[in-house]
C-alpha positions in Angstrom: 4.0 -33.1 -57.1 3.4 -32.8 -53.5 0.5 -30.9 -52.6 1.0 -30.7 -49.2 3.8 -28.2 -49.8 1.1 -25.8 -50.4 -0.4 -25.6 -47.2 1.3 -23.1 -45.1 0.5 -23.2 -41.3 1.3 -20.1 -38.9 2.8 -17.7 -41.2 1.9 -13.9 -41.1 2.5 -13.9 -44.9 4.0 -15.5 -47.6 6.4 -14.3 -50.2 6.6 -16.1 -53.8 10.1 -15.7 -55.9 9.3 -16.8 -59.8 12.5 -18.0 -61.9 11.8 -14.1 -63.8 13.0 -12.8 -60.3 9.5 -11.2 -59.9 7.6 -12.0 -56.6 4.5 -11.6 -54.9 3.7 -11.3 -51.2 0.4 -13.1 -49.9 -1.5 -12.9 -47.0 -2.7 -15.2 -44.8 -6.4 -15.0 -43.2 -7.2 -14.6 -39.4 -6.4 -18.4 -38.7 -2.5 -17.7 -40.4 -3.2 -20.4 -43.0 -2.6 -19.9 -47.0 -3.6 -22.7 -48.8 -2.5 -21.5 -52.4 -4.2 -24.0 -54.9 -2.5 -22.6 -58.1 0.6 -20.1 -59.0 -0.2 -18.7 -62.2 2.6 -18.4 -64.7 3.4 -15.0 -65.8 2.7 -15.3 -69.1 3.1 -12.7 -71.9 1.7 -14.7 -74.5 -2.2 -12.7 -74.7 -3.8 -16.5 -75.8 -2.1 -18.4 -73.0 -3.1 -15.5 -70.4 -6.8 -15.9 -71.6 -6.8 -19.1 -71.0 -5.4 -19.0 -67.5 -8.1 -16.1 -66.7 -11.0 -18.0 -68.4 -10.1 -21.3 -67.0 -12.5 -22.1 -64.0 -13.6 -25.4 -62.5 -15.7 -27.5 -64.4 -15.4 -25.7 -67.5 -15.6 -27.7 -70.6 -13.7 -26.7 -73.6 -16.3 -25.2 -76.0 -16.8 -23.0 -72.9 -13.4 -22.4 -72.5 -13.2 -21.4 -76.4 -16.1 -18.8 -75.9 -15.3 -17.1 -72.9 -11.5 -16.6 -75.1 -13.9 -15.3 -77.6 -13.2 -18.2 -80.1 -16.3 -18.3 -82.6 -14.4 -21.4 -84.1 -13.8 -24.6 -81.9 -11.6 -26.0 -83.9 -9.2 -22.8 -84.4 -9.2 -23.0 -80.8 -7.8 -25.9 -80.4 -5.0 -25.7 -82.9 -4.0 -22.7 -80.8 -4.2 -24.3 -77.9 -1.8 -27.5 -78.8 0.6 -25.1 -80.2 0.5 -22.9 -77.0 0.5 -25.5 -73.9 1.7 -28.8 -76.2 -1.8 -30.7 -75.5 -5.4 -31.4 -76.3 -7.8 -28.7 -74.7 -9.7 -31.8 -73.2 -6.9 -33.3 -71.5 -4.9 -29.8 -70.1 -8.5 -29.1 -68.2 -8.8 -32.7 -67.2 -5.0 -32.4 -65.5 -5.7 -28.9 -64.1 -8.8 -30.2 -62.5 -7.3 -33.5 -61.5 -4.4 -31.1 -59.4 -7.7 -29.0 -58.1 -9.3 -31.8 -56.9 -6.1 -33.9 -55.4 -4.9 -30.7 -53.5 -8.9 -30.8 -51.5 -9.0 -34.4 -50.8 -5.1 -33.9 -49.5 -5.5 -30.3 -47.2 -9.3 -30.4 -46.4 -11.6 -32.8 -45.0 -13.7 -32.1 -47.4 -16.4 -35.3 -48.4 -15.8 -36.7 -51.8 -19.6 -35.9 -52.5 -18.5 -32.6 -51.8 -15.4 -32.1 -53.8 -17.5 -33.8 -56.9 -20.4 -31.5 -56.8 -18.1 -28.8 -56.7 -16.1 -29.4 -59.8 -19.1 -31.3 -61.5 -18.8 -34.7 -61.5 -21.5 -36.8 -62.1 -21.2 -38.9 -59.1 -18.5 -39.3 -56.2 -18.3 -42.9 -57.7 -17.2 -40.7 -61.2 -14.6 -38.5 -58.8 -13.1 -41.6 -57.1 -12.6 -43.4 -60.8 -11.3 -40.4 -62.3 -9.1 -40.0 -59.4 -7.6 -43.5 -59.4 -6.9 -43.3 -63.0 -5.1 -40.3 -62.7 -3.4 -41.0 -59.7 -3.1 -44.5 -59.1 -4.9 -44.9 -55.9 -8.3 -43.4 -54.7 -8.8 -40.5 -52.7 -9.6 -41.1 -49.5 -6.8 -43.6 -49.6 -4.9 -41.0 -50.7 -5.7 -39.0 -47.8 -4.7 -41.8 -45.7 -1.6 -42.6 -46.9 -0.7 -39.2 -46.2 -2.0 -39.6 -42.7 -4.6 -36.9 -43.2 -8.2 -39.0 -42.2 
C-alpha cells in the first residue's frame, strides 16, 4: 500500500466514492492539505462497527474487549476471528503498523516521537517492530521515498 497517496496537497476539498456508491466530502484545513490516515469501512455488522469506534492507538486487546463491553476475553476473541479473519493481537498490531508507517512517510515527525505516541517502549522497539513488518527501517523508509 502506498501511503503517500493519502496525502493531498492544494485541494479545497476532497470527495471519497466507496464501492456501496456512498461518498463523503472532506475538507481540508487552512494550509489546503488532508492527510487522511484511515477510511473506515461502512460496516453494518454492530460488532465490527464497535471495534472500528473503540479502536484507538495503543490500545491492547483486553482494552479493546472492554470498551466493546466484552466481560469475557475470550468470547471476544472468537468474535473477533470470525468477524475480521485474525487474532485480536495481530489486527491491532497491523492497524498500528499502517498508523505508524503513514507518520514516518508524510511527517517529519522523530521516531521518539511517533513511539511515544503509539506507546512503544523505546524508538529502538518502533524501528524493530517497523523493520519486521516492513522490511526496512523507518527513517530508511523515509529516504527511500525521498522524504528526509
Amino acid at each position: 500500500m502506498n501511503y503517500r497517496s493519502y496525502l493531498a496537497q492544494d485541494v479545497r476539498h476532497l470527495e471519497v466514492k466507496f464501492k456501496d456508491g456512498t461518498k463523503t466530502n472532506l475538507k481540508t484545513s487552512s494550509n489546503n492539505k488532508i492527510v487522511v490516515m484511515r477510511v473506515l469501512p461502512r460496516a453494518k455488522n454492530p460488532f465490527v462497527v464497535s471495534v472500528y469506534e473503540n479502536y484507538s492507538n495503543g490500545i491492547t486487546a483486553a482494552e479493546l474487549a472492554e470498551k466493546c463491553g466484552y466481560e469475557c476475553f475470550r468470547t471476544f476473541q472468537r468474535h473477533f476471528k470470525k468477524h475480521f479473519g485474525d487474532t485480536t493481537y495481530n489486527w491491532i498490531f497491523k492497524t498500528k503498523m499502517e498508523d505508524v508507517s503513514s507518520l514516518v512517510l508524510n511527517t517529519d515527525l522523530q521516531m521518539s516521537e511517533i513511539a511515544k505516541k503509539f506507546k512503544f517502549k523505546s524508538p529502538a522497539h518502533l524501528t524493530n517492530a517497523y523493520k519486521r513488518q516492513f522490511g526496512v527501517c523507518p527513517q530508511k523508509h523515509r529516504e527511500q521515498e525521498g522524504l528526509s
